[in-house]
C-alpha positions in Angstrom: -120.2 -175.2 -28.1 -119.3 -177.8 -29.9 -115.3 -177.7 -28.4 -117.0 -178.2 -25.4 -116.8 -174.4 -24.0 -119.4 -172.8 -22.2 -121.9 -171.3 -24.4 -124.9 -169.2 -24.0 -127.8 -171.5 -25.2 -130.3 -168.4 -25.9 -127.6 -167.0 -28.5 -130.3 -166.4 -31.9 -128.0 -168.4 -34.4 -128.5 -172.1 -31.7 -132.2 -171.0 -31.2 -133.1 -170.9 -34.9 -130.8 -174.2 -35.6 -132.7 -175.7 -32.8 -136.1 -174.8 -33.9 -135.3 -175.9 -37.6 -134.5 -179.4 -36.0 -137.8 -179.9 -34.2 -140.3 -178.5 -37.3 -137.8 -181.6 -39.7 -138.3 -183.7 -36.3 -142.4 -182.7 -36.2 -142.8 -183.4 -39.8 -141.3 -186.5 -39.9 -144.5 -187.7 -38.6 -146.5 -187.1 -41.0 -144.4 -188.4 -43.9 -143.7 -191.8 -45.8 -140.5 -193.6 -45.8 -139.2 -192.2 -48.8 -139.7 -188.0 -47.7 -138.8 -188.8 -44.5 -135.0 -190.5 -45.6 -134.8 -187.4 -47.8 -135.7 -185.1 -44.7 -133.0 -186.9 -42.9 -130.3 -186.7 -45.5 -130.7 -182.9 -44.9 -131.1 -182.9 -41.0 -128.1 -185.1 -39.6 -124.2 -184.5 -40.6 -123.7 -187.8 -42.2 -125.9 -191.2 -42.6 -129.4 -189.5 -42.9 -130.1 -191.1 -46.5 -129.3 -195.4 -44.8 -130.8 -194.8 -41.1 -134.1 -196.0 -40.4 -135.8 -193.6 -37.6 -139.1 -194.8 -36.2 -141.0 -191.7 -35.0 -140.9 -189.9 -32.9 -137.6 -188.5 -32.5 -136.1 -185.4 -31.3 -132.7 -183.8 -31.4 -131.1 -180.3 -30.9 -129.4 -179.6 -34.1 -129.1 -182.5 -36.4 -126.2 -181.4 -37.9 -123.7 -182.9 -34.7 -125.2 -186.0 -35.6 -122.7 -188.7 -37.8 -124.4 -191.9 -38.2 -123.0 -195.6 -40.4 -124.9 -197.2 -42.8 -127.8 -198.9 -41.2 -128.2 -196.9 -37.9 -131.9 -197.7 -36.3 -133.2 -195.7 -34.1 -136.9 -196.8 -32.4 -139.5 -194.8 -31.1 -139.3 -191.8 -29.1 -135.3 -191.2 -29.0 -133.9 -187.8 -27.9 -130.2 -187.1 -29.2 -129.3 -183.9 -28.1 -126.3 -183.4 -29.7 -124.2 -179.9 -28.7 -121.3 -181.8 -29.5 -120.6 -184.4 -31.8 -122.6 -187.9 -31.9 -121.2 -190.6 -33.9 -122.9 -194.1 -34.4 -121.4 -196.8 -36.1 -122.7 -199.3 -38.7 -125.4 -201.0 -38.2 -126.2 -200.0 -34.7 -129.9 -200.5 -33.0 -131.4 -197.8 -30.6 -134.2 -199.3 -28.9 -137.1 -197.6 -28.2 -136.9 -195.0 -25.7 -132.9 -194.2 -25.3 -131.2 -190.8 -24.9 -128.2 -189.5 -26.2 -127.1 -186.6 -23.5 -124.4 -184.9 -24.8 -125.2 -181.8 -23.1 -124.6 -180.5 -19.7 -124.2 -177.6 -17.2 -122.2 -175.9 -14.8 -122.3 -176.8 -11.3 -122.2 -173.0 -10.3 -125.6 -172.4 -9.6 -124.5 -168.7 -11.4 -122.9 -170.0 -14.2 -126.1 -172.3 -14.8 -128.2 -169.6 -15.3 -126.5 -168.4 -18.5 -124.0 -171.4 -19.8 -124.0 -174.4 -20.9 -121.3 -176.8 -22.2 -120.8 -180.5 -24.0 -119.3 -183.5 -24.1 -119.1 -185.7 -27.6 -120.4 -189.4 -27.6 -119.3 -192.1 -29.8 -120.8 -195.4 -29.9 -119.4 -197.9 -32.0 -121.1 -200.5 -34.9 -123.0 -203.3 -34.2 -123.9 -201.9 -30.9 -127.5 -202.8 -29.4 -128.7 -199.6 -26.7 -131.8 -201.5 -25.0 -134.7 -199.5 -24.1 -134.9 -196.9 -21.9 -131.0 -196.4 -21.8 -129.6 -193.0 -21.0 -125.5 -192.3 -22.5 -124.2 -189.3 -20.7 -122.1 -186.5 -22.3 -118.2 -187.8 -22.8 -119.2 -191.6 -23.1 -117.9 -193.5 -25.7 -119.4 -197.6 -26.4 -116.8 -199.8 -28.0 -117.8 -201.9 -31.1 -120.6 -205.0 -30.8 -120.9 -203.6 -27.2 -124.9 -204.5 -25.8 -126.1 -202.2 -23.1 -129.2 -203.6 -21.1 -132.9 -201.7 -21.1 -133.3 -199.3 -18.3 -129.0 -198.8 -17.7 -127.5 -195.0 -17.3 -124.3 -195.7 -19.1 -121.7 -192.8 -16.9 -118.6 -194.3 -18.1 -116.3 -195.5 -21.2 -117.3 -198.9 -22.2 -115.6 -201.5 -24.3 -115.8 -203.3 -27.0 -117.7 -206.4 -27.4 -119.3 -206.9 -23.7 -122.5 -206.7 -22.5 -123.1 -204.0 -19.9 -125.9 -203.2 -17.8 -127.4 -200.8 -14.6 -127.6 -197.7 -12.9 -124.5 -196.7 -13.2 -123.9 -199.0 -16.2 -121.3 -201.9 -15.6 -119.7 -204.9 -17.8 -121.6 -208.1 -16.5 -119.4 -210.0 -19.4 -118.3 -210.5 -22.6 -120.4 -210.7 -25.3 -121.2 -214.2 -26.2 -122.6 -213.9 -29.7 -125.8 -215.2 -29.9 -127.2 -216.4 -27.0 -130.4 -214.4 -25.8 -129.6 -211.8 -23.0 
């Protein structure tokens, strides 16, 4: 799965990993800041214990998950993460955004049974505005901005600000004027 093969989603070993992600996901709603950093520390690969996650949230397994210090995700994020997802430093989710890196056959056969993944890295000091869907195999260079609403379908560099459906560098990043 996580070499990007086709797997069989319904094997028992992904089904249990998957359901002990969503009851950690489920509970994270009904806990304070301190049990749920400590609930996180155990769920994600790296960067649980300095993330800030506003729930609710949702990802496959957790444990594809690498985050930097500082990641913050908003409200209602879905990650689901059959390969690896990495987030750099200091990086904001807005409310809203999905993390695909799942996907399926086009053989309407295959589909039935298979599945298979492509990783995601986005890079620190990225902003993902809200509503913004990443698609398996994508990768977001470092202080990159991507606009509410865009479906991000390609590679995008460092330090621009990209935006649409498909996703497309309007410009370079100008620092701190508003968008």
């Amino acid at each position: 799965m996580i070499a990007g093969e086709l797997y069989d989603p319904h094997d028992a070993e992904l089904v249990n990993a998957r359901e002990h992600a969503q009851s950690i996901c489920r509970r994270l709603l009904d806990q304070d800041t301190e049990e749920r950093r400590e609930r996180l520390a155990g769920l994600f690969a790296s960067g649980g214990a300095t993330c800030t996650i506003v729930p609710s949230f949702f990802c496959d397994y957790g444990f594809n998950i690498h985050l930097g210090g500082g990641v913050y995700f908003n409200t209602n994020c879905v990650v689901l993460d059959v390969c690896p997802v990495r987030i750099g430093q200091r990086t904001l989710i807005a409310p809203g955004v999905q993390l695909y890196t799942a996907s399926h056959p086009m053989d309407h056969v295959a589909r039935r049974t298979r599945e298979f993944g492509r990783p995601i890295t986005i890079g620190e000091d990225c902003w993902i505005g809200g509503g913004a869907i990443v698609l398996p195999g994508v990768s977001i260079g470092d202080r990159t901005v991507v606009g509410a609403g865009s479906v991000v379908t390609k590679d995008l560099p460092s330090g621009v600000v990209a935006v649409g459906n498909p996703c497309r560098v309007l410009r370079a990043n100008g620092g701190d004027r508003p968008m």
